[in-house]
N, C-alpha and C positions, 0 to 999 in steps of 0.2 A: 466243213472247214471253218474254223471259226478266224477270224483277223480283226485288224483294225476299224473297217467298216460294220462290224458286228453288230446290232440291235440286240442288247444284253434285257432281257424279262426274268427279274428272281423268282424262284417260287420259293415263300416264304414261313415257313413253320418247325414247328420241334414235338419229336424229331423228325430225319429224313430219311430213315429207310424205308415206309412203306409208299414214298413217292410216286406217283403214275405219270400226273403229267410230263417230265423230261422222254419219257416213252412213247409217246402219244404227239406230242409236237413238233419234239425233234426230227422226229424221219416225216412228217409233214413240210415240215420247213427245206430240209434238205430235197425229196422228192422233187419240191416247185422251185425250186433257184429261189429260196427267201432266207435272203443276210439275216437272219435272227436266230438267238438260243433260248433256251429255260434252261436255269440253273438252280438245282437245288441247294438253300442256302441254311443251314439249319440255327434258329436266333430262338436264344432264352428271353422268357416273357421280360423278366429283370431289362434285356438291353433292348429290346426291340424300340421303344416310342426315339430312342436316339440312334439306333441302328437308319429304322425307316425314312428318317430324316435325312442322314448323311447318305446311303443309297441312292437319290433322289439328285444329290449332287454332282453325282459322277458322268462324266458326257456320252457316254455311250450307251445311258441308262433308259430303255425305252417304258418299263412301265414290270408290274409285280403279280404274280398268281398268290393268294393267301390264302392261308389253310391251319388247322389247327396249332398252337390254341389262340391264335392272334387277329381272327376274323370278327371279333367284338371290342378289343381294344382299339383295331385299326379307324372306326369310327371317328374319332374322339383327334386323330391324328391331319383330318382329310382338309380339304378348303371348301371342296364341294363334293356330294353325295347324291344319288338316282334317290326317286322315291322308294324303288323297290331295297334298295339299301335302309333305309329309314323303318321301313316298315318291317323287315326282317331283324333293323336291330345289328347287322352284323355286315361286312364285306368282303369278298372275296377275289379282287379285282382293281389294281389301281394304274393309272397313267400316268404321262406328266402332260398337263397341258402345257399349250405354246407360249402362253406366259407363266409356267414356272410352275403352276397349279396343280395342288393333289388332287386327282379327280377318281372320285371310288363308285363300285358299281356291287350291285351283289349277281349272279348267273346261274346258283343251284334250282332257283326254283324255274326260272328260265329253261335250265335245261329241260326238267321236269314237261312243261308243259307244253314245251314243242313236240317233246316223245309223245305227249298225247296226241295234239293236233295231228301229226302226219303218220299216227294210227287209225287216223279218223275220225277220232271223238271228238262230238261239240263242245266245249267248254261254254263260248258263251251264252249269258242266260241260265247254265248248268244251276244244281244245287250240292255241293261236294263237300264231304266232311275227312277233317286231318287228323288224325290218331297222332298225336305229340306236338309240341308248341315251342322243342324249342328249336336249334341255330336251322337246321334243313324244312323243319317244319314251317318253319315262320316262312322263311324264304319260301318256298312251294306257296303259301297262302299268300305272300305277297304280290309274286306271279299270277296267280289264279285270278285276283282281285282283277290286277291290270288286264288281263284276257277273259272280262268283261263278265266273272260267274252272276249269279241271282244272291246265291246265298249259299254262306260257307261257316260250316258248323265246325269248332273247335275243341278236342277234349285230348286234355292233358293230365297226369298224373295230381301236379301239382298246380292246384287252381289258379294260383298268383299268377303263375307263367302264360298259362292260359289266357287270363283277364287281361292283361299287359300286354300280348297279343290281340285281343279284342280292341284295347282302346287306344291303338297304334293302327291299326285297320280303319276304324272307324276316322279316326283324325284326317286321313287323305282318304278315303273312299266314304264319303258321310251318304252314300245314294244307296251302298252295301248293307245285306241284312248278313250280322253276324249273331252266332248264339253262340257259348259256349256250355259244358261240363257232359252231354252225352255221348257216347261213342258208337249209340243205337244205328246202323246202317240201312236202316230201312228206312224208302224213298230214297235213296241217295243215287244221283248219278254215275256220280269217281266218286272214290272211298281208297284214301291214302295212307298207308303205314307209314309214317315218319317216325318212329320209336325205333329204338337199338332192338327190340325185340327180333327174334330170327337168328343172332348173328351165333346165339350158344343154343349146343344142344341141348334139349328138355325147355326151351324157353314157351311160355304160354303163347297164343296165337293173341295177337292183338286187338282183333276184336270179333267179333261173334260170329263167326262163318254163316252160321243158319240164317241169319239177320238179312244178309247179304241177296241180293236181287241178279239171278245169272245176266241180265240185260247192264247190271253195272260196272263199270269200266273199274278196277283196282290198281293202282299204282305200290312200288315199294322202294324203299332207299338201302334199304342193307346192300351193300357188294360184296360180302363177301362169299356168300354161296347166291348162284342165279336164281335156282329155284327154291327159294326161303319156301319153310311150313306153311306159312301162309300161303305163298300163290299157289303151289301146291295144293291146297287146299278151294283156294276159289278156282284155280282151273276144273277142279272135279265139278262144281255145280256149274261150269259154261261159261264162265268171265273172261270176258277181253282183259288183259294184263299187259304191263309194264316193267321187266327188271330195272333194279334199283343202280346198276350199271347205264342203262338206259341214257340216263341222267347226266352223265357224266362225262357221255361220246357228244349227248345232243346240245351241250353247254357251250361246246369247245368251238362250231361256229360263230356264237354270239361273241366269247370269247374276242375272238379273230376279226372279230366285226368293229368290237371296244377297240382294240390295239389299231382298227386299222391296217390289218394286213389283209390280204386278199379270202375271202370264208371256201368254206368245202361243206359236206355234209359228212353225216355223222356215219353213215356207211362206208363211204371211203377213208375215214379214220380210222374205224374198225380195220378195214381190210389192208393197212401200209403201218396200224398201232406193232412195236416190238416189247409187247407184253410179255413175252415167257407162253 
């Protein structure tokens, strides 16, 4: 039931049909007795820098979920920004602080790396390389950095994006060893698909299966099929894996954490989510 007391959180992109979040929070919120909604709000890139603004206004405005294609402009909009926002480049995540303040956060790669952690896998110290460099990719390497890897190899399509990743890495983790342009996965400990690749069929696998070491942990970001060609493929040689889903459920406590409201975990999201 929504009222007067309501903690209103936009989620914010164009367009809104392929929405998840209002699915995934809403019967959370309602579940625990917590006075808040997500609302799907859909804003052309044209209005949004003055939409964001006047949203921000409104007194029963607790704070924004961002999502395409407004996660890079939102930047540009903030007072203050996390590093892991800085170094992704992009946000997905805003508040209001107590004094008035846009406070931006990024949480994809976040989510990311908690699905690893409480799979077991060490990250820190790791050596881990990310197949694509840009808005999910950066984020995941921004998180990795902060969860303390050795050294994290980048290769991206297009070099530029790459290198601008490299030297946004290096700018706040100057102790990090980054390389970019190979996609070689040998030696590697995690080996991340961050590329669209998977999500059509006939798409190339993104990078060398054979290369790959069964003792390395694989990560992927595609949702829209759980088991992409890829992991399909490294499950056959004995890879611990990660659906690209994963990511998504394991986000949503950090989330809740940002906002402030009381966190859960990512299994009992799962099990109360009214996905279809």
């Amino acid at each position: 039931m929504i009222t007067g007391t309501t903690k209103l959180i936009a989620h914010l992109g164009y367009p809104t049909e392929s929405f998840k979040a209002p699915l995934i929070y809403n019967p959370y919120f309602e579940k625990n007795g917590i006075d808040a909604v997500v609302v799907p709000m859909g804003c052309r890139p044209e209005d949004y820098p003055a939409f964001l603004k006047l949203l921000f206004r409104l007194s029963n405005i607790h704070g924004a979920l961002i999502t395409m294609p407004h996660k890079i402009s939102t930047m540009a909009l903030l007072d203050e920004t996390s590093t892991s926002a800085k170094v992704a480049g992009s946000c997905n995540a805003v508040r209001l602080g107590s004094d008035g303040r846009l406070i931006g956060d990024m949480f994809d790669g976040e989510g990311f790396v908690r699905g690893v952690l409480r799979k077991g896998k060490k990250v820190e110290g790791a050596h881990a390389l990310i197949a694509g460099a840009g808005g999910v990719g950066s984020a995941i390497a921004a998180s990795l950095a902060q969860a303390g890897v050795e050294h994290l190899a980048i290769f991206d399509a297009n070099e530029a994006t790459a290198t601008a990743l490299l030297d946004r890495l290096k700018k706040y983790y100057p102790q990090l060893q980054v390389t970019v342009g190979s996609a070689d996965p040998d030696g590697f400990d995690i080996v991340v698909n961050a590329t669209p690749l998977g999500m059509r069929r006939g798409d190339p696998l993104p990078i060398d299966i054979d290369r790959i070491s069964p003792s390395t942990f694989v990560g992927e970001v595609v949702m829209t099929k759980e088991i992409t060609p890829f992991l399909e493929a490294v499950r056959a040689r004995g890879c611990a894996f990660q659906v690209g889903t994963d990511m998504l459920f394991e986000q949503i406590p950090a989330y809740l954490e940002f906002f402030q409201f009381p966190t859960t975990t990512a299994d009992n999201l799962r099990a109360i989510a009214k996905l279809g």
